[in-house]
Backbone bond lengths (Angstrom), bond angles and torsions (degrees), N, CA, C in turn:
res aa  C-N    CA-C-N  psi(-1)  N-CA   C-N-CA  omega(-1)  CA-C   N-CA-C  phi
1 X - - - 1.465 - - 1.525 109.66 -
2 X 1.612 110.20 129.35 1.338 100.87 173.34 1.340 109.46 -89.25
3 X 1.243 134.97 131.32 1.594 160.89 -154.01 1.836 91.32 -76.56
4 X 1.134 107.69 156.00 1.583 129.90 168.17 1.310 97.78 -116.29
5 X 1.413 103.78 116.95 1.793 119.47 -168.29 1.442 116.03 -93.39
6 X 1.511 119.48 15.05 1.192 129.63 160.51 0.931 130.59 -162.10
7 X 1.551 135.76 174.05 1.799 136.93 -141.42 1.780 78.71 -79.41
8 X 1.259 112.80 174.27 1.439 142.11 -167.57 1.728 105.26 -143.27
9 X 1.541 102.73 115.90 1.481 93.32 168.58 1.784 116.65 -136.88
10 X 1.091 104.80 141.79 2.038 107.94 -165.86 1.423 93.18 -66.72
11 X 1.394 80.40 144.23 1.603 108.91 164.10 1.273 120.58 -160.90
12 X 1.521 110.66 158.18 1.555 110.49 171.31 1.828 140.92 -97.10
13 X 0.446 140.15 87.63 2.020 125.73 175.95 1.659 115.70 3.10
14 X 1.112 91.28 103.93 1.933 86.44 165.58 1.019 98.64 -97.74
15 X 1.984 136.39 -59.87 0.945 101.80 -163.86 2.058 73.68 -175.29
16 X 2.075 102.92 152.73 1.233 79.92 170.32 1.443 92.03 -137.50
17 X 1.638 92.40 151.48 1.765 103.89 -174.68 1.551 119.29 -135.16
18 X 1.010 113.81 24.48 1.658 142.17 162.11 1.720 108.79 -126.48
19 X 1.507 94.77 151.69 1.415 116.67 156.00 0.985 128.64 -26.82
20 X 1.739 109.06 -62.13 1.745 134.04 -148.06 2.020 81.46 -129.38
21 X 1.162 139.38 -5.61 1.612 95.11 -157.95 1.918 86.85 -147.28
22 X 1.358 125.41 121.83 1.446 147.15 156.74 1.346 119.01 -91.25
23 X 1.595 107.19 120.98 1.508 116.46 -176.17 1.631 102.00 -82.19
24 X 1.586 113.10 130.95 1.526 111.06 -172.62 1.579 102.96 -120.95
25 X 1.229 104.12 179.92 1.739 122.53 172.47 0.993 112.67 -115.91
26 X 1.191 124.46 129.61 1.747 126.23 -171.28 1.574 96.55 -97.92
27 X 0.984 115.33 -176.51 1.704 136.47 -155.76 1.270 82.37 -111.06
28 X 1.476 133.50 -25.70 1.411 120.59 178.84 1.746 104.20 -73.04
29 X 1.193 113.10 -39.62 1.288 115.31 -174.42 2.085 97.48 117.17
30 X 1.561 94.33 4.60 2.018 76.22 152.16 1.014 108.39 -123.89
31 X 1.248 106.00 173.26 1.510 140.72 -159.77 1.693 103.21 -121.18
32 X 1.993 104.58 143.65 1.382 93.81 -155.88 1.620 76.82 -168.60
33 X 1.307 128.49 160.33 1.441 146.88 -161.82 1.725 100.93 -94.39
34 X 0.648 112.58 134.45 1.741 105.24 167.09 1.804 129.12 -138.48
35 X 1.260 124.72 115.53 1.456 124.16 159.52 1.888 106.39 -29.92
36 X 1.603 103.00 133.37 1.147 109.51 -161.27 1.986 101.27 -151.91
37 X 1.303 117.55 144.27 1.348 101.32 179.58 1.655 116.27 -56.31
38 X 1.550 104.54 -179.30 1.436 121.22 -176.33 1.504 99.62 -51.88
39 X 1.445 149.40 148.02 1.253 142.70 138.98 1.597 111.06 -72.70
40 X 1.206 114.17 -14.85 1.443 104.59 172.99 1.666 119.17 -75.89
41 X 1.249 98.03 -37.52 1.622 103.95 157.23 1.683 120.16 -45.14
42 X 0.837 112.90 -43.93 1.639 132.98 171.91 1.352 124.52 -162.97
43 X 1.204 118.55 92.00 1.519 131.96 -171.31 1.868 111.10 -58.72
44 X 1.341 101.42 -19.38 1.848 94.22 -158.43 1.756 91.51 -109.59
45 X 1.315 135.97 11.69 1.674 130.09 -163.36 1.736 90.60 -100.49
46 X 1.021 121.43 16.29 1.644 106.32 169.29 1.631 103.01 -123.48
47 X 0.633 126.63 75.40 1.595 133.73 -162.28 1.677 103.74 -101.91
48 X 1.577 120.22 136.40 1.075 109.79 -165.94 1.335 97.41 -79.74
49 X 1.866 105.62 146.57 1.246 128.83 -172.73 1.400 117.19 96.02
50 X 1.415 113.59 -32.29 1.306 114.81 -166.49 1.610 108.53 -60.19
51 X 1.646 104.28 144.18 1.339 118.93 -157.98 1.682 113.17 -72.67
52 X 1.539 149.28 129.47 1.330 119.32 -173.60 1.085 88.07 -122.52
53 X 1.591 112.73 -174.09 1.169 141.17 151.66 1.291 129.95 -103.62
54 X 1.610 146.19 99.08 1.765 117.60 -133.39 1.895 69.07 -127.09
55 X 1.657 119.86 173.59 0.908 138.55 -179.55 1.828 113.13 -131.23
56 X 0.563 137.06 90.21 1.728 138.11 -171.52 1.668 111.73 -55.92
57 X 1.623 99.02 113.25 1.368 123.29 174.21 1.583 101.66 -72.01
58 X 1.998 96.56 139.15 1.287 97.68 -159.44 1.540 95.65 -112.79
59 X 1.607 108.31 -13.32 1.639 109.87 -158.72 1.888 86.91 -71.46
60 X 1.498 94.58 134.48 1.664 107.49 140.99 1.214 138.97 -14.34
61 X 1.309 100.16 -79.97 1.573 135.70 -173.28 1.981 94.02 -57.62
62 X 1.212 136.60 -40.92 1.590 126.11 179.23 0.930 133.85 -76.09
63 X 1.387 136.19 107.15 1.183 131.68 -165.12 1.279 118.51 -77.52
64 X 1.369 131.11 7.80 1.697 139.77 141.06 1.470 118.92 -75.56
65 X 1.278 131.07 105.20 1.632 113.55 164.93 1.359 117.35 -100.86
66 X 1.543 117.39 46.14 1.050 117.15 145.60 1.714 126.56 -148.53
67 X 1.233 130.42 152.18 1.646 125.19 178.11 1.308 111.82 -120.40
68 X 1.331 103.50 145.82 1.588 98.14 172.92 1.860 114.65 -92.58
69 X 1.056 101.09 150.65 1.757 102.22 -152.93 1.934 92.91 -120.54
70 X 1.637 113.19 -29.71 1.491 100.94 -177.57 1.829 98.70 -161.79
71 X 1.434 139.17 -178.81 0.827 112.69 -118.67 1.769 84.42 -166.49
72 X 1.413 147.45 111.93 1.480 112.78 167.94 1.411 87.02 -141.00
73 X 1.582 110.14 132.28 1.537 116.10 174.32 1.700 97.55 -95.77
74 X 1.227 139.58 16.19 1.217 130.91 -178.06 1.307 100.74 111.91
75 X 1.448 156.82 -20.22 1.596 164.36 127.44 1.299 128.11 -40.51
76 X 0.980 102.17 12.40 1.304 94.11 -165.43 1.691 135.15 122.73
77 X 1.168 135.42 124.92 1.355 134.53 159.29 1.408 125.92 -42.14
78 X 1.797 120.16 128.59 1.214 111.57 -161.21 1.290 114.77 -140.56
79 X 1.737 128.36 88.51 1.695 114.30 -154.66 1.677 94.15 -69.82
80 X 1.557 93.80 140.62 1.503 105.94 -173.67 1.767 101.54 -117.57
81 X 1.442 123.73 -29.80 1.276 131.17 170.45 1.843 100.93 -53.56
82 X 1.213 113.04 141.19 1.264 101.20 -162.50 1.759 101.38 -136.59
83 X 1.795 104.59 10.15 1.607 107.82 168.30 1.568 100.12 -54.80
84 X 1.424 130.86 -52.56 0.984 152.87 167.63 1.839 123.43 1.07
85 X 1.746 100.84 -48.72 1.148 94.44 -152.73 2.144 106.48 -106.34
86 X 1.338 94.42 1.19 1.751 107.87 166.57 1.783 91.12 -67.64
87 X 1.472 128.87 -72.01 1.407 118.78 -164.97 1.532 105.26 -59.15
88 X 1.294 124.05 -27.71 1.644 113.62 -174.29 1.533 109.45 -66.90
89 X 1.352 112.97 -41.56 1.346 117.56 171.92 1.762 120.02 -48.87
90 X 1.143 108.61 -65.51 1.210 150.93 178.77 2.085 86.93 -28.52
91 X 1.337 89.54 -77.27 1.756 110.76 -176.74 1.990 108.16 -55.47
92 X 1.209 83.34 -45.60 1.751 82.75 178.86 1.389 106.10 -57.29
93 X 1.277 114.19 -30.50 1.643 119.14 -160.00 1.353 107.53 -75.42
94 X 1.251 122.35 -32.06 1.830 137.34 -165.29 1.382 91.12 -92.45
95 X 1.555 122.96 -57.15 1.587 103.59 173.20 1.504 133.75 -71.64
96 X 1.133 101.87 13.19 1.873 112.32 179.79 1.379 110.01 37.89
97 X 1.792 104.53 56.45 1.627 126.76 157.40 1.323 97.33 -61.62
98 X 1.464 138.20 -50.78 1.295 123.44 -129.59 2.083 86.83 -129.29
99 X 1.218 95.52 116.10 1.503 98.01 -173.22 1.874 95.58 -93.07
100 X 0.892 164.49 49.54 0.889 146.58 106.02 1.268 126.14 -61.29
101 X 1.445 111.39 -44.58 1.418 112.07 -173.91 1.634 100.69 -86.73
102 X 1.105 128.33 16.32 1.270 119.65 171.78 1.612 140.13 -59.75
103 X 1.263 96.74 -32.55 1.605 127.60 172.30 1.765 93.06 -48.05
104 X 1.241 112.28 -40.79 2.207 113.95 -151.96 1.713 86.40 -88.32
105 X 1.693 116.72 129.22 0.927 116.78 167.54 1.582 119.08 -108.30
106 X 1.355 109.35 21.62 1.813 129.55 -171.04 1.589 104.03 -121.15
107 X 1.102 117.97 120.70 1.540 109.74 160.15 1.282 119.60 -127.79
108 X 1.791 132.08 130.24 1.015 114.80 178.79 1.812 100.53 -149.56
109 X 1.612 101.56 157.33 1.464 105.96 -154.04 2.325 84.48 -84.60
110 X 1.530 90.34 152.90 1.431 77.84 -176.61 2.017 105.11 -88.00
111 X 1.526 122.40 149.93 0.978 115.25 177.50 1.208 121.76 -139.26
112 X 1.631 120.87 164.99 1.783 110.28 -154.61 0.911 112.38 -58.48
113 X 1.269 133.99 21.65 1.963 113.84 171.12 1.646 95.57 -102.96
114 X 1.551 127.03 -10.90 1.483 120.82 150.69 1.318 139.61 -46.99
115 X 1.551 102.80 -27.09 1.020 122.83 -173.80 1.609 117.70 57.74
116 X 1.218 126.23 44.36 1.564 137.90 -173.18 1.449 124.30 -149.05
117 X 1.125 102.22 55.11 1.431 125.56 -165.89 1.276 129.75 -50.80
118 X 1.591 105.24 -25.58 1.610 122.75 151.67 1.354 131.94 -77.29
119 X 1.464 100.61 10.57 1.666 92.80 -172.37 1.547 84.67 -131.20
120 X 1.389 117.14 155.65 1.432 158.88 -159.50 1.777 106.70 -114.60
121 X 0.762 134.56 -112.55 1.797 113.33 -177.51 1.541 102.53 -129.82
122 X 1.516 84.05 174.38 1.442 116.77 -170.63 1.341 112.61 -108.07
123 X 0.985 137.12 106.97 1.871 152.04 163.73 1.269 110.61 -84.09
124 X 1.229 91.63 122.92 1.861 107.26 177.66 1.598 105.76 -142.19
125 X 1.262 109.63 146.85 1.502 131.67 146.17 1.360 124.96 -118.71
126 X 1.341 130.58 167.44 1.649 123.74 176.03 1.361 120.98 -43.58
127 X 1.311 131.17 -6.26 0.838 148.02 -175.05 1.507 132.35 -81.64
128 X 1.882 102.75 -59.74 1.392 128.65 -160.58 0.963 128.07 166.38
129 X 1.334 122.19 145.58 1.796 124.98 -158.42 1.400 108.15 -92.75
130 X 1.097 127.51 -172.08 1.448 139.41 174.55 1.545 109.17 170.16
131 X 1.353 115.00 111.34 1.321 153.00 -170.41 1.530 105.85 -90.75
132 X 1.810 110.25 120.44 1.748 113.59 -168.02 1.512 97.38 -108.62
133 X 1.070 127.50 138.54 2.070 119.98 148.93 1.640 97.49 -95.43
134 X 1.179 122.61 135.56 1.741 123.40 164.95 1.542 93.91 -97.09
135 X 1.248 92.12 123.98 1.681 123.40 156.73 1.588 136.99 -111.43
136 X 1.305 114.43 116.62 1.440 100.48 -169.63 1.551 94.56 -79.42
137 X 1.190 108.96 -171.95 1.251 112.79 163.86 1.991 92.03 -166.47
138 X 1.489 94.83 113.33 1.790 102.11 173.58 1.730 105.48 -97.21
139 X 0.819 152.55 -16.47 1.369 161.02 174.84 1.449 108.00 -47.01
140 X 1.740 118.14 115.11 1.140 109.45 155.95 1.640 148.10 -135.27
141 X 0.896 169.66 -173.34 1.647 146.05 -177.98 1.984 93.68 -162.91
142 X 1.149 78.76 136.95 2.070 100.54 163.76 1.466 76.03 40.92
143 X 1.582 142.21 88.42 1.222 122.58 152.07 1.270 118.12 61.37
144 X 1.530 158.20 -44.78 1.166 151.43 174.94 1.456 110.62 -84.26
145 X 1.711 115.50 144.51 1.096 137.27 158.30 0.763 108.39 -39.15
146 X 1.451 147.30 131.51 1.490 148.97 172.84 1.682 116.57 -112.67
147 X 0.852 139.54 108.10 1.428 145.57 165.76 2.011 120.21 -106.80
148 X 1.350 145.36 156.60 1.887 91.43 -13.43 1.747 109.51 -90.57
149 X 1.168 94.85 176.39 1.915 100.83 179.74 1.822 108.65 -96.17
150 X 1.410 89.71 -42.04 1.537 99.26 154.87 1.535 110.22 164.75
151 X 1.628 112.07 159.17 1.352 100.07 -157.39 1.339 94.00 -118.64
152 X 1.709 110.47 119.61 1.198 116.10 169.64 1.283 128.17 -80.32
153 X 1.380 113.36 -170.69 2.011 105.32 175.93 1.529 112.52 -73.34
154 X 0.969 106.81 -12.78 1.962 100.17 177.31 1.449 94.85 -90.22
155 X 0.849 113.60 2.67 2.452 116.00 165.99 1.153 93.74 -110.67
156 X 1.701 148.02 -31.79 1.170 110.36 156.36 1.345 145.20 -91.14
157 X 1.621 120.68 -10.04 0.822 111.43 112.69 1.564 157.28 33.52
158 X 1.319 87.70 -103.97 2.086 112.25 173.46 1.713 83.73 -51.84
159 X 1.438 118.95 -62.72 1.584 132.75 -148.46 1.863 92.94 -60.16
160 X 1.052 134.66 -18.91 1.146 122.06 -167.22 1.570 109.41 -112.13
161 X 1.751 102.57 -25.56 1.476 87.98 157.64 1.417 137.02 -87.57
162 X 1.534 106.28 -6.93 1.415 98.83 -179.02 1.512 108.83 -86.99
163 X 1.508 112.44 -6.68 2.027 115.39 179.58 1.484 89.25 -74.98
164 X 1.745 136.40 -24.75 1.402 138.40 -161.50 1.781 98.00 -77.37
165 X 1.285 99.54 -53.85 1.537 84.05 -169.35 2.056 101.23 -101.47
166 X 1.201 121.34 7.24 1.942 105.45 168.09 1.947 86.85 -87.60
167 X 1.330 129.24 26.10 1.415 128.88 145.56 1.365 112.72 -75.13
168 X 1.218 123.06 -20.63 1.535 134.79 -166.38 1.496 95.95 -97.04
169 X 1.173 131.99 -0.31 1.689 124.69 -148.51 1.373 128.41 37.02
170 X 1.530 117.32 58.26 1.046 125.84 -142.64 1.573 85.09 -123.71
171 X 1.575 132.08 138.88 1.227 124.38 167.68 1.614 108.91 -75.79
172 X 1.612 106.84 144.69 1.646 88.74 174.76 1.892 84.20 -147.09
173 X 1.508 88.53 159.10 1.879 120.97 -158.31 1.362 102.66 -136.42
174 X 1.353 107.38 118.51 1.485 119.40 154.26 2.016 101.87 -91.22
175 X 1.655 96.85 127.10 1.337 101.86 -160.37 1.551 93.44 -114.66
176 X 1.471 134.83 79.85 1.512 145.90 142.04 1.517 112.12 -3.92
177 X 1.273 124.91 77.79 1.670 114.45 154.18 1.552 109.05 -74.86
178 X 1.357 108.71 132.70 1.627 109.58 172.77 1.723 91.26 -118.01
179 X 1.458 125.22 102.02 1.317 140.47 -162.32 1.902 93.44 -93.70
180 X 1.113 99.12 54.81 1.646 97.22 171.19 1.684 112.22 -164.32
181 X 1.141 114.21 170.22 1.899 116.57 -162.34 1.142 118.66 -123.63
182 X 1.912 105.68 24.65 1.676 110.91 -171.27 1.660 94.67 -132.45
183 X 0.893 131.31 27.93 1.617 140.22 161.63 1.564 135.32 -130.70
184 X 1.079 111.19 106.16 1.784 127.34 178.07 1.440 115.70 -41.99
185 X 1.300 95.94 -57.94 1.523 135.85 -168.68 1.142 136.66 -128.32
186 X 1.132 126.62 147.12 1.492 127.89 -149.88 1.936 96.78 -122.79
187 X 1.019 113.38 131.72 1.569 112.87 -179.60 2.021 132.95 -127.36
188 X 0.977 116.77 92.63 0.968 139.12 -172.90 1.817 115.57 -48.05
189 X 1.666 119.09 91.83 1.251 110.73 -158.14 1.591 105.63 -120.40
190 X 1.598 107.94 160.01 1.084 84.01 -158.30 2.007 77.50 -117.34
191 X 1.210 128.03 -20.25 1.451 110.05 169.79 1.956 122.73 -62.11
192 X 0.902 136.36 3.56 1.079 126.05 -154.63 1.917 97.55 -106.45
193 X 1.268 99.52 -45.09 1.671 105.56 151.91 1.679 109.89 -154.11
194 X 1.460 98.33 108.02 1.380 103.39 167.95 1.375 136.55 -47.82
195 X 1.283 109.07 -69.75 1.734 104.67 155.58 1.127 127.66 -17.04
196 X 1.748 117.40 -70.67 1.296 123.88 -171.26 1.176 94.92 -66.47
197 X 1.594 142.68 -36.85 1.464 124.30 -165.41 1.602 110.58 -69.44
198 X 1.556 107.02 -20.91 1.483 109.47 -171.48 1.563 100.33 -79.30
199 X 1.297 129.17 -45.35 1.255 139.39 -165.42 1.797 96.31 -61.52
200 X 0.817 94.70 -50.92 1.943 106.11 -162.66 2.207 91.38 -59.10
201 X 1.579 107.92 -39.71 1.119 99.95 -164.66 1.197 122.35 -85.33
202 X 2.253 116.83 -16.66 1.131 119.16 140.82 1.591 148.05 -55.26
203 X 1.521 80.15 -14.70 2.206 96.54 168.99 1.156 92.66 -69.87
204 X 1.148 138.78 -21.54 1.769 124.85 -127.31 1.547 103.29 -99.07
205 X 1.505 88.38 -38.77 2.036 115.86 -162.70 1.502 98.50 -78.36
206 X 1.867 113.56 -31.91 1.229 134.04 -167.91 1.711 121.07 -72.05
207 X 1.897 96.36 -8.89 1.516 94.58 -172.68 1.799 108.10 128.24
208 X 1.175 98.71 -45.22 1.618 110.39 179.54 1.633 113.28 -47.69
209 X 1.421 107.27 126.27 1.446 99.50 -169.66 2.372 88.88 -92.36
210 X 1.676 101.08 -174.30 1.198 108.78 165.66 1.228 116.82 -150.88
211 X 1.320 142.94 125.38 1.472 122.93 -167.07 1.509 76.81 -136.42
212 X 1.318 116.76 170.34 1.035 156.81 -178.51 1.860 136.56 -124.50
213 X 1.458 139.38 94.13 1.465 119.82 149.91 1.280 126.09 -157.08
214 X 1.155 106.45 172.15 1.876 135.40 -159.41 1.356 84.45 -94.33
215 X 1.701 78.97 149.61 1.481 115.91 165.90 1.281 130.09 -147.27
216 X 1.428 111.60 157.88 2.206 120.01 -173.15 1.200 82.80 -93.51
217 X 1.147 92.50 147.68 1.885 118.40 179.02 1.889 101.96 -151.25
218 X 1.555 105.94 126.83 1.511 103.92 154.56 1.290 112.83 -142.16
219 X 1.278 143.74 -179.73 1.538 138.18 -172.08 1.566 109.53 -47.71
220 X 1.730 133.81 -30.20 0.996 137.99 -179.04 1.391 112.74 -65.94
221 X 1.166 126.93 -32.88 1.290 123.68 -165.31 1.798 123.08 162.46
222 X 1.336 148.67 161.40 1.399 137.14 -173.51 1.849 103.58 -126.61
223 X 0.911 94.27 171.83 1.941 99.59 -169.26 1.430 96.32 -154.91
224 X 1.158 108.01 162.90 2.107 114.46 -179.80 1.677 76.51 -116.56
225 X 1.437 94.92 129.73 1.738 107.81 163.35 1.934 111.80 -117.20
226 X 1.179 127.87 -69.91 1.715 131.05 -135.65 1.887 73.37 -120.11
227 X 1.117 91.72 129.37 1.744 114.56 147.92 1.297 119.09 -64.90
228 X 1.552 123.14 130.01 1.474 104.84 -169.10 1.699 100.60 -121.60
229 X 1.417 96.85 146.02 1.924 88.33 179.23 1.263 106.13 -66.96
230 X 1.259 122.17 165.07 1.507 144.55 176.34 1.879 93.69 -112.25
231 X 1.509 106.74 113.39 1.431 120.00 172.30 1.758 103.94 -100.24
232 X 1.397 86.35 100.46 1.758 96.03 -177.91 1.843 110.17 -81.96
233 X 1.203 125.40 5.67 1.027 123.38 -168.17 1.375 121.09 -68.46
């Protein structure tokens, strides 16, 4: 389990009117600005009322002292802080959670002298490499994870560096974290954004692998457990 490295305190959604920052309600009964994920990642997960989990910024220098760390519109708990999910990988990888990548006995995080700034590590054995992007994906419908929500330029991006190095014959993996404990399955749609569903499905034909999995999460800390199918239908 990767650990949550600081105290956790409830709060609610008043209302959010920035990009990056949601005004909340503390359990004390004040109210205070808070760093909050992308809404472009998911525009509808700050919903007024919805219950959070915020973590208190300690640096000086920020003029927010607080972040939001997880997320529940009434469905469920949802880690939205996303430093989180490089060590979950990382940990899944040493405990051989994830049997695909089992074959790679090398793991290493990729860094700017790679020049691949969208991609997350490199797995190798004597053999052959294989190149990961970690993707959360918080989106969900009828019970399944739903992907994509929409694919921005840091997804195309990722999409142009991983065609750069499967030039190398290099395996490469888009690796699906679904950072929540109310989905089986992960579901691949193509009404929610067409484009992006078409784009995502020309990576796919192109070489691009997709795996998918869930994870337990409680205030102590989150872990990747069950592989989830991807329903391409």
């Amino acid at each position: 389990m990767v650990a949550f490295d600081k105290e956790f305190f409830n709060a609610k959604v008043i209302s959010r009117y920035k990009r990056f920052i949601v005004d909340i309600l503390l359990d004390t009964d004040d109210t205070a600005a808070a760093f909050c994920s992308d809404e472009n990642i998911f525009p509808n997960l700050y919903e007024k009322n919805a219950s959070l989990w915020v973590s208190r910024i300690h640096d000086k220098n920020r003029r927010l002292k607080y972040e939001v760390e997880a997320v529940n519109r009434g469905d469920g708990w949802v880690v939205v802080n996303q430093k989180y999910f490089v060590p979950l990988f990382e940990e899944a990888f040493y405990k051989k959670i994830m049997p695909e990548f089992n074959c790679y006995t090398q793991i290493r995080r990729i860094e700017a002298i790679d020049k691949l700034p969208h991609l997350d590590f490199e797995l190798s054995n004597e053999f052959e490499s294989c190149y990961v992007s970690l993707r959360p994906i918080f989106n969900k419908q009828n019970g399944k994870a739903v992907f994509p929500s929409k694919v921005n330029y840091l997804d195309l991006e990722m999409f142009e560096e991983m065609k750069k190095v499967r030039k190398k014959n290099v395996k490469t993996v888009v690796m699906m974290i679904v950072p929540r404990m109310d989905c089986l399955e992960t579901f691949f749609s193509w009404s929610i954004d067409p484009i992006s569903a078409a784009k995502i499905y020309d990576e796919a034909k192109n070489g691009l692998e997709f795996v998918s999995y869930g994870c337990n999460l409680d205030k102590k800390g989150i872990i990747i457990t069950n592989k989830m199918n991807i329903d391409v239908k």
